[in-house]
C-alpha positions as CSV (number, residue, x, y, z in Angstrom):
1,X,0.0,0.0,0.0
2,X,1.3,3.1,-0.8
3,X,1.2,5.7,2.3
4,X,1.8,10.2,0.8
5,X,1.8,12.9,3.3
6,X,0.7,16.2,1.7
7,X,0.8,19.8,3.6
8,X,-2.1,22.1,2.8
9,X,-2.6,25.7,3.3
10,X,-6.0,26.6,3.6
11,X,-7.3,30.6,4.0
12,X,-10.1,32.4,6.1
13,X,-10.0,35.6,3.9
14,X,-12.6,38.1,6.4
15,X,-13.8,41.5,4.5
16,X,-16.5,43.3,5.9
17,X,-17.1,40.6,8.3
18,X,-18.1,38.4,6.1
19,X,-15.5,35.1,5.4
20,X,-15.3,33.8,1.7
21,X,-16.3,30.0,0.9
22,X,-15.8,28.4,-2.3
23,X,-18.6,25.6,-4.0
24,X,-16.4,22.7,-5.4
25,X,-17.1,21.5,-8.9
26,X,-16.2,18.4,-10.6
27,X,-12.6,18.0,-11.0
28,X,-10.3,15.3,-13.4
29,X,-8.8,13.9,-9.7
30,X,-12.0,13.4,-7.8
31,X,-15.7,13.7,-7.2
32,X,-16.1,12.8,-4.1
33,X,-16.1,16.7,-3.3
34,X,-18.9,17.9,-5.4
35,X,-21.1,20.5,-4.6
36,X,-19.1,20.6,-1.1
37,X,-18.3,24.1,0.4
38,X,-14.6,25.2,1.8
39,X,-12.0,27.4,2.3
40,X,-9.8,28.6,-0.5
41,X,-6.4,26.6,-0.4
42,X,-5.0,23.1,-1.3
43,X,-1.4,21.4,-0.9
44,X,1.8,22.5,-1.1
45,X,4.5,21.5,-4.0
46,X,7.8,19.8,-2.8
47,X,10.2,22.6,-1.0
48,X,7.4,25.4,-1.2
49,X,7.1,27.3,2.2
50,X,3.6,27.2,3.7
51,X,2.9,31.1,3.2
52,X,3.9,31.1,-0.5
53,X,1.5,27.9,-0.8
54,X,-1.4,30.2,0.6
55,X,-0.4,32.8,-1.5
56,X,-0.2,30.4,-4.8
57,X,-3.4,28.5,-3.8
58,X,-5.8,31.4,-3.1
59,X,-4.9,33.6,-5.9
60,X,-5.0,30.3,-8.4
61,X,-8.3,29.6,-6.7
62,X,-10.2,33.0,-6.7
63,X,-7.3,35.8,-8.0
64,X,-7.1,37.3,-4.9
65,X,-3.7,38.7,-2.9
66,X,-4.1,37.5,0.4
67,X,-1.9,39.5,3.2
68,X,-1.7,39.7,7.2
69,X,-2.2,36.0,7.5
70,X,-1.6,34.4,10.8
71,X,-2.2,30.5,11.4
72,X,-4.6,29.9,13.8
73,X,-5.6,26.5,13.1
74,X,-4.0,22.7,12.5
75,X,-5.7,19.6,11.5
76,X,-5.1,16.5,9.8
77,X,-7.7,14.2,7.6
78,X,-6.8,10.7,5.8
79,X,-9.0,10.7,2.5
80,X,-8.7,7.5,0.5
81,X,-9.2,8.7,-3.2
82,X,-7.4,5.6,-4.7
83,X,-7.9,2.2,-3.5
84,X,-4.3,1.5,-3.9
85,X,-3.1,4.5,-1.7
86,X,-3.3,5.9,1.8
87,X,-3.2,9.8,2.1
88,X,-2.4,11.8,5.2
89,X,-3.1,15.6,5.0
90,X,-2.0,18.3,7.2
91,X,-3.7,21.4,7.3
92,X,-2.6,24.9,8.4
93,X,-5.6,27.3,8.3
94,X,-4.8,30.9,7.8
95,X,-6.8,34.5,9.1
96,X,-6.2,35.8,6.2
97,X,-6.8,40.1,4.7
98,X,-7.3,41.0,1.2
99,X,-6.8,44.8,-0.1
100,X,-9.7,44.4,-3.1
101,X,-12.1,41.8,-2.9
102,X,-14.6,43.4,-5.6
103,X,-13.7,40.3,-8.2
104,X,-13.4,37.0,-7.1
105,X,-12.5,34.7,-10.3
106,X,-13.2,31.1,-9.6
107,X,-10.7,28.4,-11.1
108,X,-11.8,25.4,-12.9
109,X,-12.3,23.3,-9.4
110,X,-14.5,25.9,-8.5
111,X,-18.6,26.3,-9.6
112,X,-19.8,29.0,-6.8
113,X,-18.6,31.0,-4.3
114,X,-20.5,33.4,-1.6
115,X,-19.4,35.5,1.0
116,X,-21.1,34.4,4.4
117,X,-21.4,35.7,7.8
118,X,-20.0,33.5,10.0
119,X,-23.3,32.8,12.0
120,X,-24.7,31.4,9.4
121,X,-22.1,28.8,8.2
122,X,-24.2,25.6,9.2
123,X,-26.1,26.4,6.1
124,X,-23.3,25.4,3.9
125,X,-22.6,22.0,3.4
126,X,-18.6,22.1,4.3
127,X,-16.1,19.3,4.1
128,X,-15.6,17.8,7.6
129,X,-12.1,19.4,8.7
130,X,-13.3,22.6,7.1
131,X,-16.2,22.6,9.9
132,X,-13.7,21.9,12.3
133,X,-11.9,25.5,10.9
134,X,-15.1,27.1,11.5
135,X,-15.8,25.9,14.6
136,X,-12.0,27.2,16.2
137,X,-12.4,30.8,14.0
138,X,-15.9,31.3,15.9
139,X,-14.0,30.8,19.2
140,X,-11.0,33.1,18.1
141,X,-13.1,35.5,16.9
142,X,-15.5,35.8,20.0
């Protein structure tokens, strides 16, 4: 059985105190996702550091900068995409700020985004260790 450990930085981007969530689409790797809500974000390539991961991810995902970031959160999930393999994935969520958030452009993973009020996040039907994220920036926030 093949085991892969991946690192993922994932990004709470709050304007107006509102938090953005993207809608995931069908992709070419997986489906198991679709229609799920989350944070912008996704693994880090081999040698990248964590904050230039954020940076890469979010902007690939919705064009936005991200700056003033500060890790708040850590988690780890084991999805099983491929019979044959065992993943392990460590995430690092991020408080993120954006100077102009007037156009988010979705990438191709993407089918929706909205920008929601964190009160009102159990209406979204989230990944699991995103909930998790939502549940520890409610407490940080308070």
């Amino acid at each position: 059985m093949i085991q892969k450990l991946f690192v993922a930085s994932k990004g709470i981007i709050i304007h107006d105190g509102k938090t953005l969530v993207l809608q995931e689409g069908k992709s070419d790797r997986e489906h198991v996702n679709d229609g799920k809500w989350q944070f912008p974000g996704g693994r880090l390539n081999f040698g990248e550091h964590p904050f230039e991961g954020l940076e890469r991810e979010v902007f690939e995902e919705t064009g936005l900068k991200v700056k003033n970031y500060k890790p708040f959160f850590v988690d780890h999930w084991m999805p099983k995409p491929f019979p044959e393999e065992n993943w392990q994935i460590v995430g690092v969520y991020y408080l993120c700020e954006c100077d102009d958030v007037s156009e988010v452009k979705l990438s191709h993973e993407h089918k929706n985004y909205a920008w929601v009020n964190m009160d009102n996040m159990e209406e979204y039907n989230f990944l699991p260790q995103d909930r998790k994220a939502i549940l520890s920036v409610k407490e940080y926030l308070k």
